[in-house]
N, C-alpha and C positions, 0 to 999 in steps of 0.2 A: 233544269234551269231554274226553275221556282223554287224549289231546296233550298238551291244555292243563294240566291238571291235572300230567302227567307233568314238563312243561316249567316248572311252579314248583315242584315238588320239587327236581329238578336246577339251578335257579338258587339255590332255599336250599340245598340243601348246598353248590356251589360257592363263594356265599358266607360259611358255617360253616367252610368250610375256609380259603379266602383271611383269614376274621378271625382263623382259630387260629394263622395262620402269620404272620400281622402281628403281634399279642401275643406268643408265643415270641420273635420276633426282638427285640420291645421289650424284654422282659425280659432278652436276653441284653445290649444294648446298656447297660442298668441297672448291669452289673455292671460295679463299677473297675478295672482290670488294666490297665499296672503302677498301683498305691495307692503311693505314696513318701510316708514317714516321716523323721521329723527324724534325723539323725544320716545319712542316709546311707543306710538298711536301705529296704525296700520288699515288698510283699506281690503276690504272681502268682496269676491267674487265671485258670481256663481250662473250658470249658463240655464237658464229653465226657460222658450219662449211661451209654452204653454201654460205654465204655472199662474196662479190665483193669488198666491202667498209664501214668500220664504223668509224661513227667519232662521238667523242660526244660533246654535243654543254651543254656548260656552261656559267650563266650568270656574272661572274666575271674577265673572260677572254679578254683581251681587242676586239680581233677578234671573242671571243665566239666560237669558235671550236678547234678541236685537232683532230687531225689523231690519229688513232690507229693501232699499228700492228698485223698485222695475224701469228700465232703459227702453227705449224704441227698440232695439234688438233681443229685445230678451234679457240682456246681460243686468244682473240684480248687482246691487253693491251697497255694502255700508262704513260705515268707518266707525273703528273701533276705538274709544280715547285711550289715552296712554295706561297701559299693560305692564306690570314688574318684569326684565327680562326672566324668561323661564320659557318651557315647553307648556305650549296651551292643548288641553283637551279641545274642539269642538264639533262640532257638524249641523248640516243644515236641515229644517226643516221645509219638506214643498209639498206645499197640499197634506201634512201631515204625515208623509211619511220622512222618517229618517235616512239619510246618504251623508257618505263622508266626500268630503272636496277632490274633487279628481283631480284636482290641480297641482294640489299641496306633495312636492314631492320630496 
């Protein structure tokens, strides 16, 4: 009887947990990065609640970086000024290490 008992505890939290990590991931997917804007400009997103610092480094940029700011959630964002249409190299920097936009599909 205590098995049993034991072994539906461990199947709800298992699934407590498998559903917290399906919704977080939903919600990260939620978010629009890159959001492009008329003119050319576009707004960057990046999901780090941990993070110290992200900046993301683009090759069209004369300095090639851009700071991004930190949200109450986590959620970093900056806006980009107007871009010549073309395919942009970039990715972010968090805490110095390099990743590419999980978003950008």
């Amino acid at each position: 009887m205590q098995a049993l008992l034991l072994n539906k505890f461990y199947f709800r939290f298992a699934t407590a947990v498998t559903v917290a990590a399906i919704e977080s991931n939903c919600n990260a997917q939620r978010v629009k990065s890159p959001e492009l804007h008329g003119g050319g400009s576009a707004t960057i997103r990046h999901m780090a609640p941990k993070a110290g610092a992200v900046r993301m480094q683009i090759s069209c940029v004369p300095d090639g970086k851009i700071k991004l700011q930190k949200g109450a959630s986590g959620l970093w964002e900056g806006r980009l000024k107007p871009l010549p249409p073309r395919i942009h190299a970039y990715s972010f920097n968090v805490d110095g290490n390099c990743q590419i936009d999980p978003l950008n599909r």
